[in-house]
C-alpha positions in Angstrom: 103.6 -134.6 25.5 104.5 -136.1 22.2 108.5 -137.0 22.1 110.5 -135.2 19.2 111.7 -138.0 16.4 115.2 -137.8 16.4 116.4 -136.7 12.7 116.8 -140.2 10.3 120.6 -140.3 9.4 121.3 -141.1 5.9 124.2 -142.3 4.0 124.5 -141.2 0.1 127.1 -142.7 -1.8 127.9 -141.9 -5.5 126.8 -138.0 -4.7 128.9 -136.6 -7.7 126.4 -138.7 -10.1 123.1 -136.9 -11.4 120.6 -138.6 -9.0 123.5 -137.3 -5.9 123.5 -134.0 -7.0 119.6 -133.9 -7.3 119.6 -135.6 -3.7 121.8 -132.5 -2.7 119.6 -129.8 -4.2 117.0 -130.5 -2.3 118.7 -131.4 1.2 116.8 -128.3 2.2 113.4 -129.3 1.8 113.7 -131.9 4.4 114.7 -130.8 7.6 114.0 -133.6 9.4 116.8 -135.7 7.6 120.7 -135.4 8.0 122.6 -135.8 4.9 125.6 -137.2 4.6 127.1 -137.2 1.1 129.9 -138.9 0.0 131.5 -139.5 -3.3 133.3 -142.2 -5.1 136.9 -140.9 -3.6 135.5 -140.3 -0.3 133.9 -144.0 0.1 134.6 -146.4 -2.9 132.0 -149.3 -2.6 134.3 -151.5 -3.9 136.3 -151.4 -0.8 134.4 -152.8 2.2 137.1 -151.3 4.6 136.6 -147.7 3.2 132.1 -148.4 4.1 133.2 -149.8 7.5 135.2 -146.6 8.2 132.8 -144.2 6.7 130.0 -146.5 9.2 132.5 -146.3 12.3 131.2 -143.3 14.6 128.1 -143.1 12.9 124.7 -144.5 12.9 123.2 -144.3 10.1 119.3 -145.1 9.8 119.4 -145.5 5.5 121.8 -145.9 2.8 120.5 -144.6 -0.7 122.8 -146.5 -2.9 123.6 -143.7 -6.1 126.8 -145.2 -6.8 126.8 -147.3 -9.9 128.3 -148.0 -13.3 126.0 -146.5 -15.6 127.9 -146.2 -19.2 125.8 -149.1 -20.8 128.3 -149.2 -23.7 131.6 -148.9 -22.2 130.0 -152.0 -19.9 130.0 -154.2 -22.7 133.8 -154.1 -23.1 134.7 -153.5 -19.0 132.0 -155.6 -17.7 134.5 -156.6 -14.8 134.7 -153.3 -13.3 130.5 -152.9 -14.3 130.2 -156.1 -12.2 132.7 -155.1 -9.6 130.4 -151.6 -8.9 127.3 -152.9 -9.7 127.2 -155.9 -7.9 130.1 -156.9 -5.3 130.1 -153.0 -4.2 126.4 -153.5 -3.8 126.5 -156.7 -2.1 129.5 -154.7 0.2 127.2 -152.3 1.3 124.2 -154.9 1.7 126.9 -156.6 4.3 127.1 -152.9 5.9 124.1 -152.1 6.5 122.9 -155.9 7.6 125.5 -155.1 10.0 124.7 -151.8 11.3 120.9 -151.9 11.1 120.7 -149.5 8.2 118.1 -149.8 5.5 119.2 -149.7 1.8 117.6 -147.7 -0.9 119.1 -149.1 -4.0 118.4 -148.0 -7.5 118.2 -150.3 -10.3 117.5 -150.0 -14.0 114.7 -150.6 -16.9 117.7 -153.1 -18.3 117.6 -155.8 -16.0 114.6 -156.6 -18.7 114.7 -158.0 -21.7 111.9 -155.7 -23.7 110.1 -158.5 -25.6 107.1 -158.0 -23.2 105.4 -155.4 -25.3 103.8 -154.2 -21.9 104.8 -152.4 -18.6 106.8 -154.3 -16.4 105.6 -155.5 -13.1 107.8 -155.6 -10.4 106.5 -159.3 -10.6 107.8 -160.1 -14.0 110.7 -162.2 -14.2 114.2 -160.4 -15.4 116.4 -161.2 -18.3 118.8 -158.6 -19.4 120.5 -158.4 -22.9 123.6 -156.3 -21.8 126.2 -156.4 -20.2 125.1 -153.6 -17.6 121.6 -154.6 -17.1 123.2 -158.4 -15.9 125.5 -156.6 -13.8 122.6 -154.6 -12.4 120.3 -157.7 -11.5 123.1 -159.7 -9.8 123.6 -156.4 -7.3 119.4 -156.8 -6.7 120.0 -160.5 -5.9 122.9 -159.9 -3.8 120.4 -157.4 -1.6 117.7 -159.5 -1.4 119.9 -162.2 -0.3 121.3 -160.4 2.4 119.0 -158.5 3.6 115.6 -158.0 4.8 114.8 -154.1 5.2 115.7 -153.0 1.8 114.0 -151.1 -1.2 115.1 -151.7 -4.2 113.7 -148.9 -7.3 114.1 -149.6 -10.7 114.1 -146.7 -13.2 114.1 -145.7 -16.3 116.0 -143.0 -18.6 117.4 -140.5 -15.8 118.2 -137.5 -16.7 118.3 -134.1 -15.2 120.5 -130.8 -15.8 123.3 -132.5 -14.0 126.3 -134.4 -15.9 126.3 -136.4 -19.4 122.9 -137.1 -20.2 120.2 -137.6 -23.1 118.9 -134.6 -22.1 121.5 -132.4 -21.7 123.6 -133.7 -25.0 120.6 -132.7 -27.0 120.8 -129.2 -25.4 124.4 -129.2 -26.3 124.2 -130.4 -29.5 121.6 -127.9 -30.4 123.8 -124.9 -30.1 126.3 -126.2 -32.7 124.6 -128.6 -35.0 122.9 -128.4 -37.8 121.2 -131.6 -38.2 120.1 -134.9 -35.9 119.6 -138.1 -36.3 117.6 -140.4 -33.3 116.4 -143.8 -33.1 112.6 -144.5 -32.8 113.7 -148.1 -32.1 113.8 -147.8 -28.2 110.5 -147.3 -26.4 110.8 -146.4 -22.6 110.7 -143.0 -20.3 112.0 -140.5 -20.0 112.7 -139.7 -15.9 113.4 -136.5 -14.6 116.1 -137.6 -11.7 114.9 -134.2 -9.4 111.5 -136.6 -9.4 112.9 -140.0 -8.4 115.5 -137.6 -5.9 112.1 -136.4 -4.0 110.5 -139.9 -4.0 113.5 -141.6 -2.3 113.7 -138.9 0.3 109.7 -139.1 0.9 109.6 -142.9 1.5 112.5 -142.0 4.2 110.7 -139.6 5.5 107.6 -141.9 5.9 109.9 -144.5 7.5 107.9 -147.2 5.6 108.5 -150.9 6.2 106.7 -152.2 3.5 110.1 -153.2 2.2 110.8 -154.7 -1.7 111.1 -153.9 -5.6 109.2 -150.6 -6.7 109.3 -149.2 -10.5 109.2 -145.5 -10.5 109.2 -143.5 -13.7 107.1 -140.1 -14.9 104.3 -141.4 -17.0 103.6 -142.4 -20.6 106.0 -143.6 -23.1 108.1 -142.3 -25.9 111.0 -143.2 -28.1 113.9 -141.4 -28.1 113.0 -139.6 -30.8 110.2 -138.2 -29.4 112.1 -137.4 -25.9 114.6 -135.1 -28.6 111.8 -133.4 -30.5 110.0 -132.7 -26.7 113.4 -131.4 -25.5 114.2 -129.1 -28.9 110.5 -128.0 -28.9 110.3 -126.8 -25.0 113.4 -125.1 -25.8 112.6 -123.4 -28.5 115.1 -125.1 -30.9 113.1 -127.3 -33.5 113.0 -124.8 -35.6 116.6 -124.4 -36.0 118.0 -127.8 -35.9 116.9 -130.9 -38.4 115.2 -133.8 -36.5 115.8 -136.9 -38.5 114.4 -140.1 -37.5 116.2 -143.4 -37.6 115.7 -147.0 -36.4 119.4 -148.1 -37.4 121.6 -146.7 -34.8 124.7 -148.7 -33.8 125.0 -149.4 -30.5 127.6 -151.7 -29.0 125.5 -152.7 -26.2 121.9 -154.8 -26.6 119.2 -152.4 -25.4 115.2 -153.9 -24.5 113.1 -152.2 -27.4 110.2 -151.5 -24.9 111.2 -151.0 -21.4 108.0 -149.3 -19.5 107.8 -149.9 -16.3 104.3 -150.3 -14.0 104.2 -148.1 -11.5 101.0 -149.2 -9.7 102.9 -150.7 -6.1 104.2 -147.3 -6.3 100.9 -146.2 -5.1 101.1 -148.3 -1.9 103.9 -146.8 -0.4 103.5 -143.1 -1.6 100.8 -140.6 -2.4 103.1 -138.5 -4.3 101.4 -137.7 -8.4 103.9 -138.8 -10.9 104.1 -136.2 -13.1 103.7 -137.1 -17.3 106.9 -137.0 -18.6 106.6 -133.9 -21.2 105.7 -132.2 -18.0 108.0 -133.0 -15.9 110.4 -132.0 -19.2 109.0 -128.5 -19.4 109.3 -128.0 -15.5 112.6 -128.7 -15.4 113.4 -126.7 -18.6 111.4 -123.8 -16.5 113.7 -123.7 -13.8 116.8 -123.6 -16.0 115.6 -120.8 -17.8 
């Protein structure tokens, strides 16, 4: 007689962000995981004593890391409190779960590169950020691989989802009440549906993998931002009422890599999940709101 697997007990920190509350939505549709969600006031990475107590009692098998510092502007004038999530919270929980015997699932970013590639990014490919948040994001990577040995580390790109402050869902809001846009074609990357990455990280649990290290995961294809907007308007049946302009002189504080696609060909050795293209993963999610 085949002995029952226990249920793998997971620790998610940063649940109040867009990639938590996707994590949450579908708690459901695995069973054979127990959830435990925790928010920046409940467990502040920041504070090593606060992990410890949260770890106290419990064993937890993973740790998806969600919590993170994610306002690449604001970064470029607080970078000590970007750094102080993004890296020496990270490297906090790293100590945690060396500790305790957890795995960590962190998630990184498209802007630990620098974008003059002109091609996808390998996981191989050396980083070089040109902001403030993508350096602060690299050093948490370093502090994990450093520390630990059973870790994954996924880099992203563009999250959004119908959760919180996003590309996506400013474009929605902006399309009720203006008249006229203006978007940048001077960014090429794309556009992730979070609900996607949400069910990859809770699938390579699931499969209790140990081929541990760096994977890129992003929906396929490419766009600008422009072209994520006139997707978004289209699907939503708001072209017609609002004026798409295009621009490639948009201030921005913060550096951004003008070509940030990531390769998502290692994906394929830990998962057999389809990545979806990402107009379709757009109109899917569009779909359910509606």
């Amino acid at each position: 007689m085949q002995e029952k697997r226990n249920k793998a007990k997971v620790l998610i920190t940063g649940s109040n962000g867009q990639l938590g509350q996707c994590l949450k939505k579908i708690e459901k549709d695995y069973p054979t995981l127990d959830m435990y969600f925790t928010d920046s006031k409940a467990l502040d990475i920041t504070q090593k004593d606060q992990i410890d107590k949260v770890f106290s009692g419990r064993k937890f098998d993973f740790v998806v890391n969600c919590a993170a510092f994610t306002n690449v502007e604001r970064a470029e004038k607080e970078s000590e409190r970007a750094f102080l999530i993004n890296a020496e919270g990270v490297k906090n929980l790293a100590e945690l779960c060396r500790e305790h015997g957890a795995v960590l699932i962190h998630i990184s970013t498209d802007y630990v590169f620098d974008g003059r590639k002109g091609a996808p990014y390998t996981e191989e490919d050396i980083p070089n950020p040109i902001n403030e948040y993508g350096k602060s994001k690299l050093e948490g990577e370093k502090y994990v691989q450093e520390i630990l040995e059973k870790y994954f580390i996924i880099r992203t790109s563009w999250l959004y989802s119908e959760f919180g402050n996003n590309f996506f869902t400013t474009i929605l809001k902006k399309s009720k009440s203006e008249k006229k846009l203006k978007v940048t074609m001077a960014e090429t990357g794309t556009p992730t549906n979070a609900n996607d990455l949400a069910n990859f990280i809770l699938h390579i649990i699931n499969l209790n993998s140990s081929k541990y290290g760096i994977y890129h995961f992003s929906s396929l294809g490419k766009a600008t931002w422009y072209d994520f907007a006139e997707e978004i308007l289209r699907l939503s049946g708001k072209l017609d009422t609002i004026k798409l302009e295009k621009t490639d002189n948009y201030p921005t504080f913060a550096r951004r890599p003008k070509y940030s696609v990531l390769d998502k060909k290692k994906f394929h050795e830990i998962s057999n999940l389809n990545i979806s293209k990402w107009p379709v993963s757009l109109r899917k999610l569009l779909k359910s709101l509606q």
